[in-house]
N, C-alpha and C positions, 0 to 999 in steps of 0.2 A: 543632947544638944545637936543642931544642926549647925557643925562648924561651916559648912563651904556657904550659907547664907550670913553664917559673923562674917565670916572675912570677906563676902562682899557687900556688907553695910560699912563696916571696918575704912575699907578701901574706899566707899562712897565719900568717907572726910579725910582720911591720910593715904591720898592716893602712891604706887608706887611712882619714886625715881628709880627709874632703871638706868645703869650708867656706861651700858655700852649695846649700840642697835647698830648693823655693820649693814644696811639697807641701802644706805648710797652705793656703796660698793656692790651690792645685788644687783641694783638698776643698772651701774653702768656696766656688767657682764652680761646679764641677760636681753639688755634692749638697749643699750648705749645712752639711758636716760630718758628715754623715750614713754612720758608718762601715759600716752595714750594707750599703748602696748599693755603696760602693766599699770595701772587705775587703782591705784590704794585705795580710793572709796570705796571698792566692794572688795568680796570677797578674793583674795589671791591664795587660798590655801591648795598646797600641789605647786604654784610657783616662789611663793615668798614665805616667813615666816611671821610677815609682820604685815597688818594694814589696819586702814581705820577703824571697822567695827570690833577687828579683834584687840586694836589699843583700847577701846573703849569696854570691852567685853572683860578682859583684863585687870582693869581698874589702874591703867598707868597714867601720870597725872603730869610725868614730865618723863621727856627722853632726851642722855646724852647720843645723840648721831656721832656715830664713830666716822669722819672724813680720811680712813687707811688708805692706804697705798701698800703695794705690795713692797716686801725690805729687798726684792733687785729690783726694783727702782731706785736710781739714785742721780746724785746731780740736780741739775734742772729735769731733768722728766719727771723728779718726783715733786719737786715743788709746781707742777706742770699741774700732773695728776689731784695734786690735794688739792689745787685750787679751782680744779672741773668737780671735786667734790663737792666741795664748798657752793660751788655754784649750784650745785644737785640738791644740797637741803635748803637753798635761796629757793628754787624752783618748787619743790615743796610747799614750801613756805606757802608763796605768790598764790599757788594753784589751790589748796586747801585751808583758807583761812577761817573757816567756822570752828575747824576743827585742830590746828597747828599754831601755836603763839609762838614768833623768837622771844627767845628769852636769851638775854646779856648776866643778870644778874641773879641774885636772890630776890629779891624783891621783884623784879619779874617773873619768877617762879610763882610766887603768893599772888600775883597779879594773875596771875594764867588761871592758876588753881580757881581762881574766886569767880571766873569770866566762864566756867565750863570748858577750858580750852586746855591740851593738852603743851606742855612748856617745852622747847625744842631748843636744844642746844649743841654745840658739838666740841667736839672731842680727836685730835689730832692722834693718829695711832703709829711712831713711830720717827724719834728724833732724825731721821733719815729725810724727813721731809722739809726742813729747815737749813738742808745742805750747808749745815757748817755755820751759816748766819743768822747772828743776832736780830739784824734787821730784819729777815723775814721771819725768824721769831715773831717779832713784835707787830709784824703786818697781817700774819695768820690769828693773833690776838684781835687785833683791827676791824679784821674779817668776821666776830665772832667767836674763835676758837675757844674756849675756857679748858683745855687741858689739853694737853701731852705727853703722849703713853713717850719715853726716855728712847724705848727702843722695841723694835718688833721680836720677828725669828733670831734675827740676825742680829749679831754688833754694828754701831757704828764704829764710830773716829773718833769717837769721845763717851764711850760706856756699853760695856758687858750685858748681852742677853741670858738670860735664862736657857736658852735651848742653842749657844752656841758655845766656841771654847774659850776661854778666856783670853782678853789682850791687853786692857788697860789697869786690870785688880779692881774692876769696882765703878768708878768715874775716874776720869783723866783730868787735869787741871781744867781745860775747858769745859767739859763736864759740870762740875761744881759751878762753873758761871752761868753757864745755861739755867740752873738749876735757883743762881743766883736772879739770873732776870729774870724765870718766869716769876718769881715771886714780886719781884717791882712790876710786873707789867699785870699781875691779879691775874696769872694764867696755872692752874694747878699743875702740878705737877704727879702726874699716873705711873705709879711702878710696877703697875700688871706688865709679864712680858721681860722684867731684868734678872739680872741673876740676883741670888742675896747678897753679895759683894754692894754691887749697885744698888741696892734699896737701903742698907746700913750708911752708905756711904752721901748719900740723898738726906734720910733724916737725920745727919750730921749735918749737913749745910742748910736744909730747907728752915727758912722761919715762918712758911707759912705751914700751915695744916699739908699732909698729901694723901692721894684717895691709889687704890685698886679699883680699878673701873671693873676691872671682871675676873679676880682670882679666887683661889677657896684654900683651903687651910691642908696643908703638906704632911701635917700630923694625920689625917684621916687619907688620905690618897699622895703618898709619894711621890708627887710628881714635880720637876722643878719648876712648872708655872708655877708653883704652888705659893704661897706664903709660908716661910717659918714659923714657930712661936717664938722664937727667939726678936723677931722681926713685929709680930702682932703685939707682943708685950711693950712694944715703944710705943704704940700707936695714941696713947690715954697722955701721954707728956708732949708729944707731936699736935695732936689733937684731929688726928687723921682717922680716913674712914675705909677699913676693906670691904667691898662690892663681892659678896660671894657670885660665881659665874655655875651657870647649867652644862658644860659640857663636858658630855660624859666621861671624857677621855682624860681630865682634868680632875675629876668627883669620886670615879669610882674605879680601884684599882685593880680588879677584873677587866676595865674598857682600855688601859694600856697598852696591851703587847697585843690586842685585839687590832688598835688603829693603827699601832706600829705597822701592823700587815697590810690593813687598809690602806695605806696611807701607798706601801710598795707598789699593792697594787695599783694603785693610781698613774703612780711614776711609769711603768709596767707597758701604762695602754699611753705614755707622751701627756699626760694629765699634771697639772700640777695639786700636790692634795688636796689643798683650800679650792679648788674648781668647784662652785655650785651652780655650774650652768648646767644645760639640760644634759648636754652631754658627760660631764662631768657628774650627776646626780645618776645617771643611766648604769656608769659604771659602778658608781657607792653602790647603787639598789640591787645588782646583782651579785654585786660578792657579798652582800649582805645576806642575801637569800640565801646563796649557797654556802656560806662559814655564819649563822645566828648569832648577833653582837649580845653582850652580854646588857642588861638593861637596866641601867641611874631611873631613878624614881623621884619623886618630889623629897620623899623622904632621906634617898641620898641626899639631897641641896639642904635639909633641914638637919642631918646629920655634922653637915660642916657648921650651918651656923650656929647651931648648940657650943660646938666646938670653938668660935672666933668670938661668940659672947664669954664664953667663959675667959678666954685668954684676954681677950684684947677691953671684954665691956659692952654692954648695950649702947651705949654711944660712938660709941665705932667700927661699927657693920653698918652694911648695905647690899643692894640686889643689883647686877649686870650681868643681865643674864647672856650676852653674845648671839642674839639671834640673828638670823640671817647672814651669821659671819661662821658658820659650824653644819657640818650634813649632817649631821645626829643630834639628835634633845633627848633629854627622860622623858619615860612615858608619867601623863600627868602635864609637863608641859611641853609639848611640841612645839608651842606658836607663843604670841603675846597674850593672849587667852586663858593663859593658863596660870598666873598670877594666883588669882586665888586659892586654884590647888595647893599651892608651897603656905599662903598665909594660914590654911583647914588644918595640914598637918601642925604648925607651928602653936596652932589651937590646941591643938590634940594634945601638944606636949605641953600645955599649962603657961606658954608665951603671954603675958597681960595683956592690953590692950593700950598702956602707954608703950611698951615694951616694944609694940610691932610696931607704931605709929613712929617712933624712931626710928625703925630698921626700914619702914617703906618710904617715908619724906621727911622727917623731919632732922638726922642727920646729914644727909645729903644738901638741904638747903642752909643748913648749919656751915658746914665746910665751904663753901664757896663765899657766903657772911665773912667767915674768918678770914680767906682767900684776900676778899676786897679788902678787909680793914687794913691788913697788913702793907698789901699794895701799896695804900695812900698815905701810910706812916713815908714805906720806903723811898716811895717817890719824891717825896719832902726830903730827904735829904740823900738820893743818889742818882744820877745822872745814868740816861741809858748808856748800858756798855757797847764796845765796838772793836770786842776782845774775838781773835780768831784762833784756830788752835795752834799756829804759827806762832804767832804772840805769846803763847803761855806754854808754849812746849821749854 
């Protein structure tokens, strides 16, 4: 059987949702958003990971745009930043519309889908960006946003990352109301990027569905992005979705102590490690040369989600893969392109064909479905809140 032609006829009708494209943030490093500079219509490979032929090449049918800010950003520069983001996938939008649909909803997803148009939505990475206010919660909703990654590297004021030290146990009182409005305002809630404290403590209070825009499973690579199973085993009562993520350093436990060093180096030459500009890419590609990273495969990403279907269920997985937000990919998928590589392996291993069409779109537009209904219950009987963490301390 020629798997890499299934999975992309496969893909011709359940295209993927990928749920995290960190592309704004590329733009505004490498050319300040300056679309003429860097022209997604053709080919950008060598400066991006991601552009139109290769969304198309791919088989991606909707993308959540990650609108991040870096987590020392804080205050107003950050809500500054995320909304020159925001402004950055408007601009998108405007300038590529044969090929880019906003999409708000589910139902504008299936609109996009049916139009040949790829579904563009976004994705708030890092409760840092809403400095404390509900209100501009609800104004980055306003804007488009349909999720909110809780927290980035770092802690906030109100909930525990993954990769820093603990200060609140989890979520803080305001925490859980945050956590509370996204759910009235039909804004998901993303716990890629929390510690497990924070994700136990999230599907404790969320009554809507909540997604992993781009994490993989902590049982096959220790690493505390990672997701627990202790944590995926809720996910079937929740009705939430994990987004297994491509980066290496997250996937395959070989690429850990590998970036660790990377990463120093970076620091090393006044770099900050997530730096993918050229200069920042110049220094990745020569310690690379000189120290050989160790190399994730498609079959590592297909390794985890063997692994997150077994725990968690075919109806709750999904694909984010973090491109243009990571110096490194598996080989297999470097770029947006490479989609079908991960669905051949998933062939390989006897995956059905209802079974993928879940795992590439039809959970993903599930969870935002649920998203919305909940919203409009909640709205019906709860007023926006105007709780600060002063208030609920």
């Amino acid at each position: 059987m020629d798997f890499l032609a299934e999975a992309r006829s496969l893909l011709a009708s359940h295209p993927v949702v990928d749920g995290h494209n960190d592309l704004p943030w590329a733009l505004r490093e490498q050319v300040r958003y300056d679309l003429d500079r860097l022209d997604i219509a053709g080919d950008q490979t060598g400066s991006l990971h991601t552009d139109i032929p290769r969304l198309r090449a791919g088989g991606v049918g909707a993308q959540f745009w990650s609108v991040y800010v870096r987590s020392d950003y804080a205050g107003d520069e950050a809500v500054s930043a995320t909304l020159e983001q925001i402004d950055a996938v408007a601009q998108l939008l405007a300038r590529y519309p044969a090929d880019l649909a906003r999409a708000l909803t589910a139902d504008d997803m299936e609109a996009a889908r049916k139009e040949g148009r790829i579904a563009s939505l976004m994705g708030a990475e890092g409760g840092h960006s809403i400095n404390n206010s509900l209100a501009t919660l609800r104004a980055l909703h306003a804007l488009g946003v349909r999720y909110m990654t809780l927290t980035h590297n770092d802690n906030n004021d109100w909930a525990d990352s993954a990769t820093d030290e603990p200060r609140v146990g989890g979520l803080s009182p305001f925490g859980h109301e945050v956590v509370r409005e996204m759910n009235r305002t039909g804004m998901l809630v993303d716990l890629s990027h929390v510690a497990a404290t924070t994700m136990h403590d999230a599907l404790d209070t969320s009554a809507a569905p909540v997604i992993f825009s781009h994490s993989s499973a902590r049982a096959i690579c220790d690493h505390p992005r990672n997701i627990p199973d202790d944590v995926l085993e809720r996910l079937p009562a929740n009705g939430g979705v994990a987004m297994a993520t491509f980066v290496p350093k997250f996937i395959l436990p070989e690429a850990v102590a590998w970036t660790l060093a990377a990463d120093e180096n970076m620091r090393a030459h006044g770099l900050h490690p997530l730096d993918t500009t050229g200069a920042g890419m110049k220094v990745q590609r020569a310690y690379e040369a000189a120290h050989p990273r160790p190399m994730a495969t498609a079959a590592t990403v297909a390794d985890h989600l063997d692994h997150m279907r077994e725990v968690a269920g075919i109806d709750h997985i999904g694909i984010g893969g973090d491109f243009d937000g990571t110096a490194f990919t598996p080989a297999g998928l470097e770029d947006v392109a490479g989609y079908p590589n991960l669905i051949a392996e998933l062939l390989r291993r006897g995956w059905s064909t209802a079974d993928l069409a879940k795992l590439t779109w039809q959970n993903a537009v599930r969870v935002l479905r649920d998203a919305e209904s909940v919203a409009a219950d909640l709205r019906s009987t709860r007023a926006p809140s105007n709780a600060t963490p002063a208030s609920m301390a």
